[in-house]
C-alpha positions in Angstrom: -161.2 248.0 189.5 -160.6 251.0 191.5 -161.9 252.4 194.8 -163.2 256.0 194.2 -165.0 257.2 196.5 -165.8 256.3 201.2 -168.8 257.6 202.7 -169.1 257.6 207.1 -172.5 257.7 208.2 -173.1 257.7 212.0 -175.7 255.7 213.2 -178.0 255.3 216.4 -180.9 252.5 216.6 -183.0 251.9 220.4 -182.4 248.8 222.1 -185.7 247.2 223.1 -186.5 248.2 226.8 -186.4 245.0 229.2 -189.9 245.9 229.8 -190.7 245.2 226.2 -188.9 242.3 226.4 -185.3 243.9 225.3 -182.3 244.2 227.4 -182.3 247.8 227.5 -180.5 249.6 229.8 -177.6 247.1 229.8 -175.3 247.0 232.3 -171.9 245.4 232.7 -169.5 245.8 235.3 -167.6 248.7 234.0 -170.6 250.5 233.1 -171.7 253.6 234.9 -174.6 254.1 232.3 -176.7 251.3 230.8 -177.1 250.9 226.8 -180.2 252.0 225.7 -179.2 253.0 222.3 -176.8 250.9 219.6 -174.2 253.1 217.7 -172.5 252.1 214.8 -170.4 254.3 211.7 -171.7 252.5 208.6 -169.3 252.6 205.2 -170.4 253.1 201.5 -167.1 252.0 199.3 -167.4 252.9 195.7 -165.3 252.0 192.9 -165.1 252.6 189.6 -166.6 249.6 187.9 -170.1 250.9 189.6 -170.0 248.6 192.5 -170.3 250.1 195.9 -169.4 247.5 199.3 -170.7 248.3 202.8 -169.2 248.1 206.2 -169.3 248.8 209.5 -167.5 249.5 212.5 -167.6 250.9 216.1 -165.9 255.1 216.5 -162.7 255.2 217.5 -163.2 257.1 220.7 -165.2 259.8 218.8 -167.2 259.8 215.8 -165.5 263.2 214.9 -161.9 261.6 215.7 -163.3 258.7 213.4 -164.5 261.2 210.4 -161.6 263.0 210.6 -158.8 259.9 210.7 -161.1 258.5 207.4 -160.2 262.1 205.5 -156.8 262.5 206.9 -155.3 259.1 207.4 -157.1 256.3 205.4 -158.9 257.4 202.8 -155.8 258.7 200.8 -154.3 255.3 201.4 -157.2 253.6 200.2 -158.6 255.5 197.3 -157.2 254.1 193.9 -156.6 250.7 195.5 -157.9 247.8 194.1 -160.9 246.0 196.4 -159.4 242.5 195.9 -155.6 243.4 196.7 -156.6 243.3 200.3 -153.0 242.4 201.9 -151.7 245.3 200.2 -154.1 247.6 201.5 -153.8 246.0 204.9 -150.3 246.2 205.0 -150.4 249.8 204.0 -151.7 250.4 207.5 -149.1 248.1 209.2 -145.9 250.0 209.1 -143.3 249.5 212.5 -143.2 253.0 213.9 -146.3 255.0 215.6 -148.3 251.6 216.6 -150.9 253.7 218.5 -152.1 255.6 215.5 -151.3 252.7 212.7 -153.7 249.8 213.8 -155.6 247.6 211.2 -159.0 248.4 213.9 -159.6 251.7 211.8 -159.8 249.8 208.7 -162.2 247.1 209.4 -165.5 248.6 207.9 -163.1 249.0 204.1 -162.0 245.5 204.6 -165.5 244.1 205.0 -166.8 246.5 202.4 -164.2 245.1 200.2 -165.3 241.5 201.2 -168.9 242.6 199.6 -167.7 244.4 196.4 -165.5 241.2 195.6 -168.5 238.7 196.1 -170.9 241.5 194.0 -168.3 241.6 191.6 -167.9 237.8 190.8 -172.1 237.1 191.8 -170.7 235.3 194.8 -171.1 235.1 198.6 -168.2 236.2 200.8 -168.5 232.5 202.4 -167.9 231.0 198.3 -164.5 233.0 198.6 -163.6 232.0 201.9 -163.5 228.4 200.8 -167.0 226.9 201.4 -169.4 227.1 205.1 -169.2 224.3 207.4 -172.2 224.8 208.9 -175.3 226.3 207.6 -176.1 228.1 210.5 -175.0 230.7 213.6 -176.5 229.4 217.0 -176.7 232.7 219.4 -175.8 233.4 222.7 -178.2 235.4 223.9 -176.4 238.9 225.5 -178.0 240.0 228.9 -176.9 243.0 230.7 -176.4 242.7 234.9 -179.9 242.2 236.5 -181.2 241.5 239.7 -181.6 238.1 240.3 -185.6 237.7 239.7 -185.6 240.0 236.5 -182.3 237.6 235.5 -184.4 234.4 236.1 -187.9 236.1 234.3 -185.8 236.9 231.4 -183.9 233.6 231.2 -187.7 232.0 231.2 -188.4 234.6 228.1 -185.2 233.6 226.3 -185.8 229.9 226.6 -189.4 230.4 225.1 -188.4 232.5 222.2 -186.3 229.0 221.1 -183.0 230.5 222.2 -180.6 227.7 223.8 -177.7 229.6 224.8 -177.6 232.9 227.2 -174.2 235.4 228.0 -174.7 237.9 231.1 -172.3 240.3 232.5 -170.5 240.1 236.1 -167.3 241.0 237.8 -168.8 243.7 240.9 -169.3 241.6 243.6 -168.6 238.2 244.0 -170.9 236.9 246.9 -174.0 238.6 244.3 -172.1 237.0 241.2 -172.1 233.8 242.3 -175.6 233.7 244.2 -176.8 234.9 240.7 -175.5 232.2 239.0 -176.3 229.4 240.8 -180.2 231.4 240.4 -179.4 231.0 236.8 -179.3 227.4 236.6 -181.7 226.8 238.8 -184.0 228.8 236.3 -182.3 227.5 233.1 -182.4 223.8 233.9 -179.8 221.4 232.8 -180.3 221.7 228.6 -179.4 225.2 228.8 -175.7 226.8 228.4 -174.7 230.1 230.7 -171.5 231.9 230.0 -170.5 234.9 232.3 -167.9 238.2 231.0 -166.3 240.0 234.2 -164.4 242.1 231.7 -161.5 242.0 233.9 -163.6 242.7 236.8 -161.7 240.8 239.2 -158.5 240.4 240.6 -156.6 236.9 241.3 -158.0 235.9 244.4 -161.7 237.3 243.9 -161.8 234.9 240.5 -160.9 232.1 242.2 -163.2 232.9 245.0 -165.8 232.8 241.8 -164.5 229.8 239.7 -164.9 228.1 243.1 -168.5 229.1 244.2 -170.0 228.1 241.1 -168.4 224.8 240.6 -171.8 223.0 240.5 -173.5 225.4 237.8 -171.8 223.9 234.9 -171.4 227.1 233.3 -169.9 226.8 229.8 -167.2 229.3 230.7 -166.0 232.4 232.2 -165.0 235.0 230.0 -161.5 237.5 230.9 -162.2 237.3 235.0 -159.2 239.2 235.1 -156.9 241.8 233.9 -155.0 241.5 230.7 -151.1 239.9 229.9 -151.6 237.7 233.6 -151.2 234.2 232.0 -149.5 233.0 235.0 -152.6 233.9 236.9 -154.9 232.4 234.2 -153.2 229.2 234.2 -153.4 229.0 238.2 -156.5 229.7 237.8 -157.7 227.1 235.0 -155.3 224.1 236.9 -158.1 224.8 240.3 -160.9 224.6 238.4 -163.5 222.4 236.7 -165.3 225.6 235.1 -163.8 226.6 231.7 -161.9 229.5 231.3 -161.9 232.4 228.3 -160.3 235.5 227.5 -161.5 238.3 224.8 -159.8 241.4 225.9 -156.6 239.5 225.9 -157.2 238.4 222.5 -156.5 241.9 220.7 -152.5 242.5 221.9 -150.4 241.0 219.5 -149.4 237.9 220.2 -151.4 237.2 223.3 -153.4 234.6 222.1 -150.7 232.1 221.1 -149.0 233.1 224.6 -152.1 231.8 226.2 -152.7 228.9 224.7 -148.2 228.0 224.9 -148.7 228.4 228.6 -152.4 225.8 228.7 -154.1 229.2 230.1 -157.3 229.0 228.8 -160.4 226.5 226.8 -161.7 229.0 224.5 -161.0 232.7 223.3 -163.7 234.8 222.4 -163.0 237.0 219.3 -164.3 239.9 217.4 -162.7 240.3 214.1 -163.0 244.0 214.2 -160.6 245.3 216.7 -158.5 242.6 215.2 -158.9 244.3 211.6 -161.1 242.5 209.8 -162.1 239.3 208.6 -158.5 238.7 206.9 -157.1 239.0 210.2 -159.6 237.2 212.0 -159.0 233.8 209.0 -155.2 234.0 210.5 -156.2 234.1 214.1 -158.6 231.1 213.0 -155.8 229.4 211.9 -153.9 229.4 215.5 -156.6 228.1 217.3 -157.7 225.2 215.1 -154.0 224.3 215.2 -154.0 224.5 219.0 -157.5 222.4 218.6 -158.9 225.5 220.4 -162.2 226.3 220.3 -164.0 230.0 219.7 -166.8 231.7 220.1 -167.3 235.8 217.9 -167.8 238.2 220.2 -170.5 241.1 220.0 -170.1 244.6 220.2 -173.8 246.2 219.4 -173.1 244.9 215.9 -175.9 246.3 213.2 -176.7 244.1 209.9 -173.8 245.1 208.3 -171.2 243.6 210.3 -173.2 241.2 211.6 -174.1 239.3 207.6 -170.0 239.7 207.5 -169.5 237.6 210.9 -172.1 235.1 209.7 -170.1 234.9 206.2 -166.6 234.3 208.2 -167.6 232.1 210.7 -169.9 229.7 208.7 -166.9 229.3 206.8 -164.4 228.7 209.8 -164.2 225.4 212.1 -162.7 226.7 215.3 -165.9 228.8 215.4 -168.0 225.7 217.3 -169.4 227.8 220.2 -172.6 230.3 219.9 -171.5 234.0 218.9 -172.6 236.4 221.4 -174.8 238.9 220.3 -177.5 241.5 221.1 -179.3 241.9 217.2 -181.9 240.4 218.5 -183.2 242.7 220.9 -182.2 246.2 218.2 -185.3 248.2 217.4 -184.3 248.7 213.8 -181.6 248.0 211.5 -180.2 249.7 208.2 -181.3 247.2 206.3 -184.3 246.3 203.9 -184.8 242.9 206.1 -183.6 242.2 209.2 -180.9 239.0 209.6 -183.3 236.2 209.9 -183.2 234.2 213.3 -184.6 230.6 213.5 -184.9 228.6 216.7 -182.0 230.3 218.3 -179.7 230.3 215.3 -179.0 232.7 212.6 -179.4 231.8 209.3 -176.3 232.9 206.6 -177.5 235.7 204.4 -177.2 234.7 200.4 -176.6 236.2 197.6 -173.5 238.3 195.8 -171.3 239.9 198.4 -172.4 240.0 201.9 -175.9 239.0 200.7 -177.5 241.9 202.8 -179.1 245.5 201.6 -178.6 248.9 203.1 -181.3 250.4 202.8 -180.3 254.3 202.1 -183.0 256.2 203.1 -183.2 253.8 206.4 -179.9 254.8 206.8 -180.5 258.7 206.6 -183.2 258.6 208.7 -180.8 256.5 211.9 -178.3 258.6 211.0 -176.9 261.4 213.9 -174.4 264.0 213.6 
């Protein structure tokens, strides 16, 4: 089997307005401009046996820098490859020199489309080749944007009604608001309810411990990256002085940083995304270091669509370390590209079955979303 052919299409679906019970626009703290609108570049792989795989990914910077690294860079190292030689094609894009321009991220919508065209090929799910799932289903951390505090304890009501047992908001501006808001949180949430905050690196040093300090009493399942990047020292000064659990994501995606973090004790969890990692191969070996390090994980969200998200589903179902709630904001899209929508059931997603990723595109769907 042969790889033939890669089709891009851009794609833009509405995020439900807050006053429709969404989370639209979504703020976090480096965000001068809330979300109102989800854009993904969904992938049509072909090969020559008939089969066609789809992906998805996030541009790289530009959706016209995208289309034209796909026509320049990887699609002539891609076409004529076999789908299920996936460590040569991945090591194709590996090579020692020019690190800025060769990086696995651009390939992550081939590799998952290669993920489906295996399954399809051998009437499998991507979670049958990845050795089995351990659970049966995705519990989901509710994403929430920065709100005031009322409109942050209404929606926290909503959340908890719609069955949803797990909620992720943004912080990191300022930390006398941050932590009045989260001690508001959980005295809207209650005590069966888990809150996880992302500063993004919004802090520095001091200013997170100022935070880690203030909301010692709202059991908050962790903080994610309260400050910049490659400060382990910091992190680790920062987890000995407190009882509140401390991740990193950001960190997560510089080679290396991860075992670095968990050598030097600096943190309780990482939260991941496979797709700035390159792909669900990469993300099985990253997997691997934190189950070693008995670490635990939870899959990060970055405005996924039904494509990716059926692929995260398929990897993590099939992946221990994976025991916390994935973030994500699906739930709360206006559309998708596909002929159903991911099911959701009392706060958990349920794995898609059937051959390859188990999901369908739906192509004239996907014409319609799609922008130039």
């Amino acid at each position: 089997m042969k790889i033939i052919g890669i089709e891009m299409t851009p794609v833009e679906i509405p995020v439900i307005p807050l006053s429709e019970g969404g989370i639209a626009p979504y703020r976090g703290s480096q965000d001068k401009v809330g979300t109102t609108k989800a854009t993904s570049l969904i992938f049509k792989v072909t090969t020559d046996e008939g089969i066609a795989g789809w992906g998805e990914m996030n541009p790289i910077i530009s959706v016209k820098l995208t289309k034209a690294l796909l026509d320049d860079y990887i699609a002539p190292l891609v076409i004529g490859q076999n789908p299920f030689e996936l460590k040569k094609i991945m090591r194709a894009f590996s090579p020692v020199y020019n690190p800025q321009i060769n990086t696995k991220s651009f390939l992550t919508a081939i590799e998952m489309a290669c993920w489906d065209i295996m399954g399809k090929a051998v009437n499998k799910p991507v979670y049958e080749l990845l050795g089995g799932k351990v659970r049966e289903r995705i519990d989901i951390a509710y994403a929430l944007g920065m709100l005031d505090i009322g409109e942050t304890k209404e929606k926290i009501a909503q959340v908890k009604a719609e069955g949803f047992r797990t909620l992720k908001t943004k912080g990191g501006k300022d930390v006398v608001w941050d932590v009045k808001r989260a001690i508001a949180m959980r005295e809207a949430a209650g005590d069966d309810f888990e809150l996880r905050v992302d500063m993004n690196q919004g802090y520095d040093t001091p200013t997170a411990l100022r935070y880690l300090r203030g909301v010692e009493d709202c059991d908050l399942q962790y903080i994610e990256q309260p400050i910049k990047v490659n400060k382990f020292d910091d992190l680790k000064s920062l987890r000995d002085r407190t009882r509140t659990p401390i991740g990193i994501n950001e960190d997560c995606y510089i080679p290396g940083n991860l075992l670095e973090a968990i050598r030097r004790a600096a943190i309780d969890i990482a939260i991941v995304d496979f797709e700035p990692l390159g792909g669900i191969t990469e993300l099985i070996r990253l997997e691997s270091i934190a189950q070693e390090a008995d670490l635990p994980l939870a899959h990060h969200c970055g405005w996924d669509m039904g494509v990716k998200l059926a692929a995260i589903l398929h990897a993590t179902s099939t992946m221990p370390a994976f025991s916390y709630a994935m973030d994500s904001t699906y739930q709360a899209h206006g559309d998708d590209v596909l002929t159903e929508k991911i099911r959701i059931d009392s706060g958990s997603y349920l794995v898609p079955e059937g051959p390859g990723l188990g999901v369908e595109v739906d192509e004239q769907k996907l014409r319609y979303l799609a922008v130039k």
